[in-house]
N, C-alpha and C positions, 0 to 999 in steps of 0.2 A: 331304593333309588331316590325317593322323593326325600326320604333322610341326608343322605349325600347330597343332593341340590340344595338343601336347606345351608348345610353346614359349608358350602362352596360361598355361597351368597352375604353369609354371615362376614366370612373370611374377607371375601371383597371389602364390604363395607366398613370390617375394620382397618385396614390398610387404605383405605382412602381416608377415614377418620387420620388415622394419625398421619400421613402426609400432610392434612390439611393442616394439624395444631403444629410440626414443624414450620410449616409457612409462617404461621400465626407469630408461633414463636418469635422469629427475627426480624418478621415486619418485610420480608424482601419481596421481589418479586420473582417472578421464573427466572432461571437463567437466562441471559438473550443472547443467542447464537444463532445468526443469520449474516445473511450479506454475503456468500460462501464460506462458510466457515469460521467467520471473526468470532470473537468471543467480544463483547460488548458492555459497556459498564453498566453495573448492578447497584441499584437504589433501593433505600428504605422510603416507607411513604413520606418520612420526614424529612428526606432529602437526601440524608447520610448515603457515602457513597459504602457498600460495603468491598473490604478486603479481596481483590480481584485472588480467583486460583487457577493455582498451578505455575506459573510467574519464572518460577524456576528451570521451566518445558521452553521458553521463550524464545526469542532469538537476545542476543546475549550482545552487549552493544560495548561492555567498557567499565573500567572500575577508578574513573577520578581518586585520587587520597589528597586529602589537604589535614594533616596532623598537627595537634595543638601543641606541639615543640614546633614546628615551623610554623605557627601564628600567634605570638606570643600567649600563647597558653588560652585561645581565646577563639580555638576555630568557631565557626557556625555548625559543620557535620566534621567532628575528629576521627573521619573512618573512610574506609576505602568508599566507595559510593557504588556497588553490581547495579549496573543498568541494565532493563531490558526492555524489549519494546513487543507490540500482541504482535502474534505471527503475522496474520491477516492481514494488520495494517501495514506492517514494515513490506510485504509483497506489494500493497498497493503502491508504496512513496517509493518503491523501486519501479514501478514503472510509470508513473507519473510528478515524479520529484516532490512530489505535494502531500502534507499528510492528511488522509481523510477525517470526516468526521468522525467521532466514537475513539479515534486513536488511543493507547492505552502506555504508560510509561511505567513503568515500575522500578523503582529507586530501594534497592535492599542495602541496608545500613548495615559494615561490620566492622569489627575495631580492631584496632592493631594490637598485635600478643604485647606485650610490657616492655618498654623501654628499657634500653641497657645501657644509652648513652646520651649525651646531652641533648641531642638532633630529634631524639626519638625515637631512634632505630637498636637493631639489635643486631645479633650475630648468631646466624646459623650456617647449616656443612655450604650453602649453596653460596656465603658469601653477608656483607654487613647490607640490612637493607629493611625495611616494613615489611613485614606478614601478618597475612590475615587473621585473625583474632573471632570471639565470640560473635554472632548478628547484634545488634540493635535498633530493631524498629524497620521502620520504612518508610517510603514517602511515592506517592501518586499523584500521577499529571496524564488528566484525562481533555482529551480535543471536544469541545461543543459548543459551538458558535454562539448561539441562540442561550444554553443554562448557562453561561460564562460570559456575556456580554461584558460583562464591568471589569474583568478581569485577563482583557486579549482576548478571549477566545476558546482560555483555558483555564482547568479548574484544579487548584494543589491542594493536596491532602497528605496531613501526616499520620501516621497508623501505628506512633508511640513511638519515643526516643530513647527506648529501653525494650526488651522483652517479657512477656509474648506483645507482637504485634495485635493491636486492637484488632475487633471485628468489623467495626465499622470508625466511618469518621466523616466532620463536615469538614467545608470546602474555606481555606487561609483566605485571608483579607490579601488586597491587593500590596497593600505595604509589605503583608509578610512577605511573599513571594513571586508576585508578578511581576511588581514595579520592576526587579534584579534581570528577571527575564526578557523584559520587554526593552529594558535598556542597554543589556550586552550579547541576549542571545544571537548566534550567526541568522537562523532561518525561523522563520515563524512562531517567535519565542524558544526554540528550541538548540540547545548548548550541540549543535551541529558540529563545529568546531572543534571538540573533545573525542567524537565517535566516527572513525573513518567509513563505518558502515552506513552514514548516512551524509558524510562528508562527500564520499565519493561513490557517486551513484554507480560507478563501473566496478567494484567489487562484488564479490559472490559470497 
């Protein structure tokens, strides 16, 4: 019996060892999930925002495409743009128009399958038009009044312009990203405009 206590305790102790050295590992902190249920953004001590998951579970807002045959070969993002927004919050800005603090955006980057025509498009059974092609990268737009001061409000992050998306990343200069936001977004820096799910609060 005191042999089997021993060997139960040993057992603890290594599973918390290595929990700890995964921590250690990535430099993160605990998951933060509160507030009912939000899922909330995840930092490195050094600031880095790390790679939000699961993004794909989300609520699902809209896929922008601005393709580098319609810009003369020269878009900014040459790919469809899957937007999604944290569950939790998107329930809060539906009942108060407002997005709260912590809000979480996630911008998944895919490219269009290969040009068949001068536009940029192609031709499949459904018709001549853009389809979705391989991912590349991502981009994040997290709400925090206070760590984003200088930049509205809010804090943009790319997580590679290629695949795999990075694990973590710091927060674009206001040139890179805000300035555009804060100058054409409809609501709260936020391309409202584009997303009827946030356009119009009376959708479900």
């Amino acid at each position: 019996m005191r042999k089997s206590l021993t060997v139960l305790m040993l057992s603890a102790a290594a599973a918390v060892t290595v929990a700890s050295y995964a921590q250690s590992r990535t430099g993160a902190k605990a998951p933060a999930e509160a507030q009912a249920g939000r899922y909330l953004p995840e930092y490195a001590p050094d600031g880095s925002l790390l790679l939000p998951k699961n993004w794909r579970t989300w609520v699902y807002l809209g896929s922008p495409l601005t393709p580098n045959a319609l810009n003369d070969g020269k878009a900014n993002f040459p790919e469809f743009h899957n937007v999604y927004i944290e569950p939790g919050s998107y329930a809060i800005y539906k009942k108060t128009g407002q997005f709260p603090e912590g809000t979480i955006f996630f911008k998944e980057l895919q490219l269009t399958l290969p040009a068949e025509n001068p536009d940029g498009s192609r031709t499949e059974p459904s018709g001549r038009g853009y389809f979705p092609g391989p991912y590349n990268g991502a981009d994040v737009t997290v709400k925090d009044s206070k760590r984003y001061a200088a930049t509205g409000g809010w804090g943009y992050y790319n997580f590679n312009h290629h695949e795999p998306k990075a694990a973590m990343a710091m927060p674009k200069s206001k040139e890179e990203c805000a300035s555009c936001h804060m100058a054409s977004a409809k609501k709260d820096d936020v391309w409202t405009q584009f997303y009827p799910l946030l356009d119009n609060l009376s959708l479900k």
